[in-house]
C-alpha positions in Angstrom: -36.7 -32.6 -9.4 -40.3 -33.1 -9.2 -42.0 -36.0 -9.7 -44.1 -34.7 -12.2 -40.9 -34.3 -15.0 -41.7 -38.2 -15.0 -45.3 -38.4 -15.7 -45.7 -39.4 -19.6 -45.2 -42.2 -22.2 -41.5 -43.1 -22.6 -40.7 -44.6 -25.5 -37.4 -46.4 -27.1 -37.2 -46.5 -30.9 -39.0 -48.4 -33.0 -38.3 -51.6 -34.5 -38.2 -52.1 -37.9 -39.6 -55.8 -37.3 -42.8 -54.9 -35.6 -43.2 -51.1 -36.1 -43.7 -50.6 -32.7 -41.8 -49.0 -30.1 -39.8 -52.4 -27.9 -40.2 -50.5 -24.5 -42.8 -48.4 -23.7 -42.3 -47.2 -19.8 -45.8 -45.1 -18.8 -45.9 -43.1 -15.7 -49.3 -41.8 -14.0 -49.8 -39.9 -11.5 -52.6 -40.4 -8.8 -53.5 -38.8 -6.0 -50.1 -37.5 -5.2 -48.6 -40.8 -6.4 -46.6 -42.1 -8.9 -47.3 -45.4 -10.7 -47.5 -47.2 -14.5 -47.2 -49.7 -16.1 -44.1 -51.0 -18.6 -45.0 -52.6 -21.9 -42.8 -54.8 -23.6 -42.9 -55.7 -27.5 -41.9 -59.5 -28.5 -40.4 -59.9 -31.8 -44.3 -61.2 -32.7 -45.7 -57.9 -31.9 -47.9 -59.1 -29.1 -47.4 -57.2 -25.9 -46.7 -57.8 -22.5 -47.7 -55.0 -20.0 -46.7 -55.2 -16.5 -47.4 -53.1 -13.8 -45.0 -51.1 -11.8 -44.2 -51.8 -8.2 -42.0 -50.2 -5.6 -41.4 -46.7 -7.2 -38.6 -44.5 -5.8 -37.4 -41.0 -6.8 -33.7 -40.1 -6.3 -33.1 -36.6 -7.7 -33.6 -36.9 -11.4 -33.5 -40.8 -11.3 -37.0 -42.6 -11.1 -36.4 -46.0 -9.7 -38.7 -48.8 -10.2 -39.7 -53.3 -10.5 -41.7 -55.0 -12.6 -42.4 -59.0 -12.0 -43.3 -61.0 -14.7 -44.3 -64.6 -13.0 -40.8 -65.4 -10.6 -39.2 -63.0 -12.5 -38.2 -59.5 -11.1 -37.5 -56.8 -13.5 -34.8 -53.5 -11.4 -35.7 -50.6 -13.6 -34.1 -46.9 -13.7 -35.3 -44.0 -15.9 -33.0 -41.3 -15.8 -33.5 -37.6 -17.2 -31.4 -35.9 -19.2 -31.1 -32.0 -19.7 -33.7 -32.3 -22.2 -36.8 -32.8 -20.2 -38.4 -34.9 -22.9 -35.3 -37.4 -23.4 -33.7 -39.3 -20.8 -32.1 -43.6 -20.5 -33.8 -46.3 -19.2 -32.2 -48.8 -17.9 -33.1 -52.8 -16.9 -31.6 -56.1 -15.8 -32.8 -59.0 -14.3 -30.5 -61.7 -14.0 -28.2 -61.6 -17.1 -30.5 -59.5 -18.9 -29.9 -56.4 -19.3 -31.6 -53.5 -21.1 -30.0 -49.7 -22.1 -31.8 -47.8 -24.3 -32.4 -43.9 -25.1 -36.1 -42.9 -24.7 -37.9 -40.2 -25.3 -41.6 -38.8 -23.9 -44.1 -39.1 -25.9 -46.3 -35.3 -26.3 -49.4 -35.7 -24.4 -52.4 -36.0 -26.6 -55.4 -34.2 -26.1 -58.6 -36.0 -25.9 
């Protein structure tokens, strides 16, 4: 699968307490690389955005970390037949984190 299939906003639904989307995974590509950020919604609305570090593409699984302070976040976003649908998935210690998402269509400037 090419890595470009990942490049995009990924979004999981929105909650009905902020009106925001509580995961928001986005993937960029540059210069032949893949990176991003993930941002994270708290039940405030204010947002947490961390980058993404150590990036790995197994077939249609993009594998990824985010650290937040000591914390380390073990990422996977996984496509489904639908190119623009596909499960993300999280832990960190006893935290963990399934959700549907779905790409966002690119916007033109």
């Amino acid at each position: 699968m090419p890595q470009s299939a990942f490049v995009g906003k990924w979004q999981t639904h929105t909650s009905r307490v902020t009106n925001k989307p509580a995961i928001t995974v986005i993937i960029v590509e540059l210069n032949q690389r893949l990176g991003g950020a993930v941002v994270l919604v708290n039940p405030d609305a204010s947002e947490i955005k961390l980058p993404i570090v150590n990036l790995n593409i197994k077939e249609n699984v993009l594998e990824f970390e985010t650290r937040d302070k000591n914390d380390i976040f073990y990422w996977s976003l996984a496509l489904r037949r639908n190119p623009d649908r596909g499960l993300l998935h999280g832990s960190s210690g006893e935290m963990l984190v399934d959700e549907p998402v779905r790409k966002q269509p690119r916007t033109r400037q």
